[in-house]
C-alpha positions, 0 to 999 in steps of 0.5 A: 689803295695800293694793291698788296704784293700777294695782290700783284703777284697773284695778278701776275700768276693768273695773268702768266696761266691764261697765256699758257693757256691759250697757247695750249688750247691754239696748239689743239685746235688743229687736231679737234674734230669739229664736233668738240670744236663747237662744244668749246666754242658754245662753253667759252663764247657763254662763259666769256659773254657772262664775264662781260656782265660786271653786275654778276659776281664771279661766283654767279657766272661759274654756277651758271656756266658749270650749270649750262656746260654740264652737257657739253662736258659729258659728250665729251667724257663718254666719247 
């Protein structure tokens, strides 16, 4: 089955905002203290680990990742 052009286009889109952004998270990472650094890093190795896993809906691994980051995201609000 052919994929439907709001398919492609939305494939292009996501695809054009995740190289933004990480061209935005590598322009960061210089001035981050080492403490956020390792915060970031905890969320995004547990996220992208979680992905890795295709038996899990995307729904189940942003609930379980909101879940699990929760702590790291409010060191980081009441900094």
């Amino acid at each position: 089955m052919a994929a439907s052009a709001l398919d492609t286009d939305l494939d292009r889109q996501i695809a054009a905002t995740h190289a933004r952004f990480v061209e935005a998270m590598a322009a960061r990472l210089p001035s981050m203290e080492t403490e956020t650094k390792e915060r970031y890093f905890g969320v995004l190795s547990t996220l992208v680990a979680k992905l890795e896993h295709e038996g899990k809906s995307l729904r189940e691994v942003l609930n379980e990742t909101m879940a699990e980051a929760a702590g790291a995201i409010m060191l980081e609000l009441v900094r």
